[in-house]
C-alpha positions in Angstrom: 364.2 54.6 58.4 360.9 54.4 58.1 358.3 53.6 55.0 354.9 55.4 56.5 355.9 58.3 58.4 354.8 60.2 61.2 352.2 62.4 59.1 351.1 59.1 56.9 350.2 57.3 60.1 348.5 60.2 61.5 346.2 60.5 58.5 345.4 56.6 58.1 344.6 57.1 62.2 342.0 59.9 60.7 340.6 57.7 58.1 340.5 54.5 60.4 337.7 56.7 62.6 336.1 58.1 59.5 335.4 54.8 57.6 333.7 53.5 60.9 330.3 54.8 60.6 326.7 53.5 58.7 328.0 52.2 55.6 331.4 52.5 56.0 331.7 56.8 56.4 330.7 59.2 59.3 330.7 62.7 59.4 333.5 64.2 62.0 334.9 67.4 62.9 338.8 68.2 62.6 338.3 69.1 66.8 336.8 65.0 67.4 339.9 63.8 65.1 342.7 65.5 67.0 341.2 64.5 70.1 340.4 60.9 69.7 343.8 59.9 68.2 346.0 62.6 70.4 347.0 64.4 67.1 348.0 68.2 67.9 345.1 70.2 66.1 346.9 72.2 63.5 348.4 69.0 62.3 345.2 67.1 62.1 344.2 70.5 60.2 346.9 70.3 57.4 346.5 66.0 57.3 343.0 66.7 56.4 343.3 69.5 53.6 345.8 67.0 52.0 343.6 64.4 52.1 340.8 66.9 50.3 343.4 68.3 47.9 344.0 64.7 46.5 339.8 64.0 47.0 340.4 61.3 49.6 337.9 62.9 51.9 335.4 65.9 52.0 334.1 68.5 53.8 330.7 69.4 54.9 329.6 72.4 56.2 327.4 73.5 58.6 326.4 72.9 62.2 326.4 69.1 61.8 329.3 69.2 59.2 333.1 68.1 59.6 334.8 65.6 57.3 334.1 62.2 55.5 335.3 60.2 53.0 335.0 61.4 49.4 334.4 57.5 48.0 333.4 54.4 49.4 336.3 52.2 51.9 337.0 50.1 49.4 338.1 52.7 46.9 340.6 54.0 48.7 344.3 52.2 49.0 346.5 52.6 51.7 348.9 53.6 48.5 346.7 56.5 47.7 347.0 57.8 51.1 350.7 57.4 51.9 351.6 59.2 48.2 348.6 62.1 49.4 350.5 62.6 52.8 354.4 61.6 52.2 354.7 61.3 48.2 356.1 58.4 46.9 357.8 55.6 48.6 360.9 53.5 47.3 362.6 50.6 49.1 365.8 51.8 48.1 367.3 55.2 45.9 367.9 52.9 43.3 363.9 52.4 42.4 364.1 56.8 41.7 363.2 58.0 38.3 366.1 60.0 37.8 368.8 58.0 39.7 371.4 56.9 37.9 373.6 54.3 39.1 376.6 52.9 37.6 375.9 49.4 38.7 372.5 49.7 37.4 372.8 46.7 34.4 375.0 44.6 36.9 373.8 45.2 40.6 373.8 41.9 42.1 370.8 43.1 44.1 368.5 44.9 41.9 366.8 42.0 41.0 365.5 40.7 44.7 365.1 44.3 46.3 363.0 45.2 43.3 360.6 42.6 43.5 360.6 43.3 47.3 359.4 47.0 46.1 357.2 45.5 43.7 355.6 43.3 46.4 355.7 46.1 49.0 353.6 48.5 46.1 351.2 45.9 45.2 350.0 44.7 49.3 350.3 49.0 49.8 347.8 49.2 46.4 345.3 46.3 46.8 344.9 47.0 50.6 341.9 49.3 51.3 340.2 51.6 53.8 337.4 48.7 53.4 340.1 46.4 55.3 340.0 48.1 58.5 336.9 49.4 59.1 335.0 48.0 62.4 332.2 45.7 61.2 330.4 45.4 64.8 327.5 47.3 65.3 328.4 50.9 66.8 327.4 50.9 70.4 326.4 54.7 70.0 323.5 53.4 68.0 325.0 54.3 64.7 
């Protein structure tokens, strides 16, 4: 099973080329996105009006326009983007709201798998767009 999906890796793909422009942010159409990171087009389409819906990134109109990122790199977590894309993610049903399990008071694991989840939330939370942007200069002359 996996923890970042398909559509969560897609969209940190997406932000990976956005965040790597003057400052941190560049301006790029939803066209340039699919076909840099081999992402079909309608997908890249729906990645990037969940990312606006939750005001990870923002659109700009026009003939120059396209998509950039709402805030700075470093004020957007990986966590924000995985629960944008996927929802929320849990090591194990046991970490659920509204699961109820018998063993609950007594499970010889929940102790160590929820500090694994804990641990897993917090690296997911304190790691940032800021993290993986390119700091070279841009050989395009950006």
């Amino acid at each position: 099973m996996d923890i970042i999906k398909r559509n969560t890796d897609y969209a940190l793909r997406i932000l990976s080329e956005l965040v790597n422009g003057p400052n941190g942010q560049r301006i790029l159409s939803a066209r340039h996105l699919s076909n840099v990171h081999h992402i079909p087009y309608p997908i890249t389409c729906k990645l990037l009006q969940k990312l606006q819906d939750h005001e990870i990134i923002t659109s700009i109109m026009g003939p120059k326009g396209g998509y950039t990122l709402a805030r700075p790199p470093a004020q957007i977590s990986f966590w924000e983007v995985i629960e944008a894309i996927q929802g929320p993610i849990y090591i194990n049903r046991c970490f659920f709201s509204h699961f109820q399990c018998p063993l609950k008071e007594r499970c010889p694991l929940r102790e160590k798998l929820g500090n694994i989840h804990e641990n897993i939330l917090l690296s997911l939370k304190t790691t940032t767009l800021e993290e993986i942007r390119d700091k070279r200069p841009n050989q395009t002359g950006e």
